[in-house]
Backbone bond lengths (Angstrom), bond angles and torsions (degrees), N, CA, C in turn:
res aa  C-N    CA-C-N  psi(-1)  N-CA   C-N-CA  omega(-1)  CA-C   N-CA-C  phi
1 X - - - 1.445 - - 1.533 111.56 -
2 X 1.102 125.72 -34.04 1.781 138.68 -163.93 1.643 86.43 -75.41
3 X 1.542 111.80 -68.00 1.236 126.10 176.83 1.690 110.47 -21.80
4 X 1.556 136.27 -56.82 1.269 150.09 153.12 1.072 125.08 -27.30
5 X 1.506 121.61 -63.12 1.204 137.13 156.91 1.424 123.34 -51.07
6 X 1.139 117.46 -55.78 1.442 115.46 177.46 1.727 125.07 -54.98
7 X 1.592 100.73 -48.86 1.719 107.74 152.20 1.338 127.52 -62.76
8 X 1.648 120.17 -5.87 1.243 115.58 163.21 1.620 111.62 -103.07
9 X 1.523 109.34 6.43 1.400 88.99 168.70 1.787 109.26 -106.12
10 X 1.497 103.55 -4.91 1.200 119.89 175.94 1.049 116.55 -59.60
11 X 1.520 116.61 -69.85 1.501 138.29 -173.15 1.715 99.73 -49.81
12 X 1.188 124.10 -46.73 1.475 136.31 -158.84 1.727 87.29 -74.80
13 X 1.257 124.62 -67.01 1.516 107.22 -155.72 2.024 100.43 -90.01
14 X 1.468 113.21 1.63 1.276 85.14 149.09 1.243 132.75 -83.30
15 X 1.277 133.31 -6.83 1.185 137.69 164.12 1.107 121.16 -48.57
16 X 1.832 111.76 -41.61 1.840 108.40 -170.93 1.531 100.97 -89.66
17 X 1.463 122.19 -21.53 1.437 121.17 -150.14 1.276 86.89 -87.85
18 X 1.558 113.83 165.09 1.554 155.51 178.45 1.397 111.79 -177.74
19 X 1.390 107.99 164.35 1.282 124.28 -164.46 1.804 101.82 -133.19
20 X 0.794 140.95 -177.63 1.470 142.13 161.50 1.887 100.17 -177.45
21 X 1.326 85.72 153.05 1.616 106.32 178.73 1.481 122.10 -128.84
22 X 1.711 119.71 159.72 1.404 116.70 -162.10 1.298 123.85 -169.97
23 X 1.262 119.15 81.97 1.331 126.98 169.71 1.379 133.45 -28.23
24 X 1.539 140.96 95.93 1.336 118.52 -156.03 1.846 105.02 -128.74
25 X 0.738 141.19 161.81 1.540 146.13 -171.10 1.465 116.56 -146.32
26 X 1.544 99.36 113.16 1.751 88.20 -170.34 1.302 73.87 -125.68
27 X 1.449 111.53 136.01 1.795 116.31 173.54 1.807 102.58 43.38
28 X 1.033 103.72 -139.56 1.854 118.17 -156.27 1.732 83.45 -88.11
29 X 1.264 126.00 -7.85 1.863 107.84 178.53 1.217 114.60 -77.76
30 X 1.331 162.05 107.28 1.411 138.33 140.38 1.316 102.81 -72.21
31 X 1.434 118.35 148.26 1.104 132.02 125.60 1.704 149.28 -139.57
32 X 1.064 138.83 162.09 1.394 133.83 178.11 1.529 114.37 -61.89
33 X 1.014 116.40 118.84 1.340 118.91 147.28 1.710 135.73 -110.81
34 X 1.367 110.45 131.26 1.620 116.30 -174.57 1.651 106.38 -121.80
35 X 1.415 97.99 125.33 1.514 118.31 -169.87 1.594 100.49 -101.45
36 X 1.642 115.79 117.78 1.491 80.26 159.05 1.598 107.48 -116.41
37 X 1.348 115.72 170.23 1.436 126.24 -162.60 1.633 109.70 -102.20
38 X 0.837 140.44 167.55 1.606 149.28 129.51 1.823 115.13 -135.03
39 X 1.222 109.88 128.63 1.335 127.72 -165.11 1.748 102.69 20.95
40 X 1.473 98.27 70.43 1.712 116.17 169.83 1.662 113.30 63.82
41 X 0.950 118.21 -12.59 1.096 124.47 -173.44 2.035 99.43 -102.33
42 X 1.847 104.88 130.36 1.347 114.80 167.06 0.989 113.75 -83.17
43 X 1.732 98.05 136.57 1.221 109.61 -168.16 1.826 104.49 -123.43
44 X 1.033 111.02 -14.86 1.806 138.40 174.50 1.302 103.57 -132.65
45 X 1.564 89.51 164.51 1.502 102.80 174.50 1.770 95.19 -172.83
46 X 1.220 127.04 137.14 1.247 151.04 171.05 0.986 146.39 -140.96
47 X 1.557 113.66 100.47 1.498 135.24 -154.47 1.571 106.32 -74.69
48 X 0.898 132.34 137.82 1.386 127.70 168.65 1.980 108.95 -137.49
49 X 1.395 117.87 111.02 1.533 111.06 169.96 1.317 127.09 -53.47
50 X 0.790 124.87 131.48 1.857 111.48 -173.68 2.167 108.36 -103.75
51 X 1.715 101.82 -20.99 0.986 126.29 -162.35 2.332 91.09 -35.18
52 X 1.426 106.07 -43.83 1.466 102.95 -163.69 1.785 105.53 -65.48
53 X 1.346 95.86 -14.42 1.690 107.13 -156.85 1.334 85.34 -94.82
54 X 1.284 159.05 -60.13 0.969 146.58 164.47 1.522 126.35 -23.86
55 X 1.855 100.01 -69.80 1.401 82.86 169.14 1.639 133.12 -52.01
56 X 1.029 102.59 -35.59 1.940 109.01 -165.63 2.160 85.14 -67.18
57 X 1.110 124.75 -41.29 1.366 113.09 171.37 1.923 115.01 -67.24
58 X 1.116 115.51 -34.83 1.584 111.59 163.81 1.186 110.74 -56.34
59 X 1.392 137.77 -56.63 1.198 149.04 -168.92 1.485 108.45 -42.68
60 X 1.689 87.72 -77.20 2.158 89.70 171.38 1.508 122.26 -60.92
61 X 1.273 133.34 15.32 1.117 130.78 -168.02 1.807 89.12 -118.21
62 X 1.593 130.35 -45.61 0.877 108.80 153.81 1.599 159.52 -80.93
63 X 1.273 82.87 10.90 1.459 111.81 178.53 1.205 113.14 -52.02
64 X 1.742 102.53 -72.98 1.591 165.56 166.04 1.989 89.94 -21.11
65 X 1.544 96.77 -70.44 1.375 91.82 -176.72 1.106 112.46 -84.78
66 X 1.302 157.87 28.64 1.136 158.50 -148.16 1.556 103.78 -145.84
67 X 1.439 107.63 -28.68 1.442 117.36 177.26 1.194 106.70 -109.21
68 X 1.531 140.82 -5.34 1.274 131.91 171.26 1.809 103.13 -101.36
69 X 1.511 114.48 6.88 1.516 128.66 175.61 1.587 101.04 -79.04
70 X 1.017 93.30 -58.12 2.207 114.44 -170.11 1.657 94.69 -50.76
């Protein structure tokens, strides 16, 4: 019986929910942001910096060319 219920509360709020995502850059910061929605309206939101993730991807990119230079 719970089992019933629980897929009917499932089915129902996946309908309103969504999520969306968003890359933003203010000066030298980017970061990710993830919104999530219920019937259009935010109800979350989660910032994430990417600024470290970038570098560690600059890094191997100059590596990469730096060792296919030699």
């Amino acid at each position: 019986m719970s089992n019933i219920i629980e897929n009917q509360i499932v089915n129902a709020l996946s309908k309103k929910f969504s999520i969306t995502t968003e890359i933003i850059q203010d000066g030298d910061d980017v970061s990710l942001i993830v919104n999530s929605h219920l019937s259009g309206k935010i109800i979350f939101t989660q910032t994430t910096p990417l600024n470290q993730l970038i570098e560690i991807i600059t890094s191997r990119i100059e590596k990469r060319v730096y060792e296919k230079t030699k």
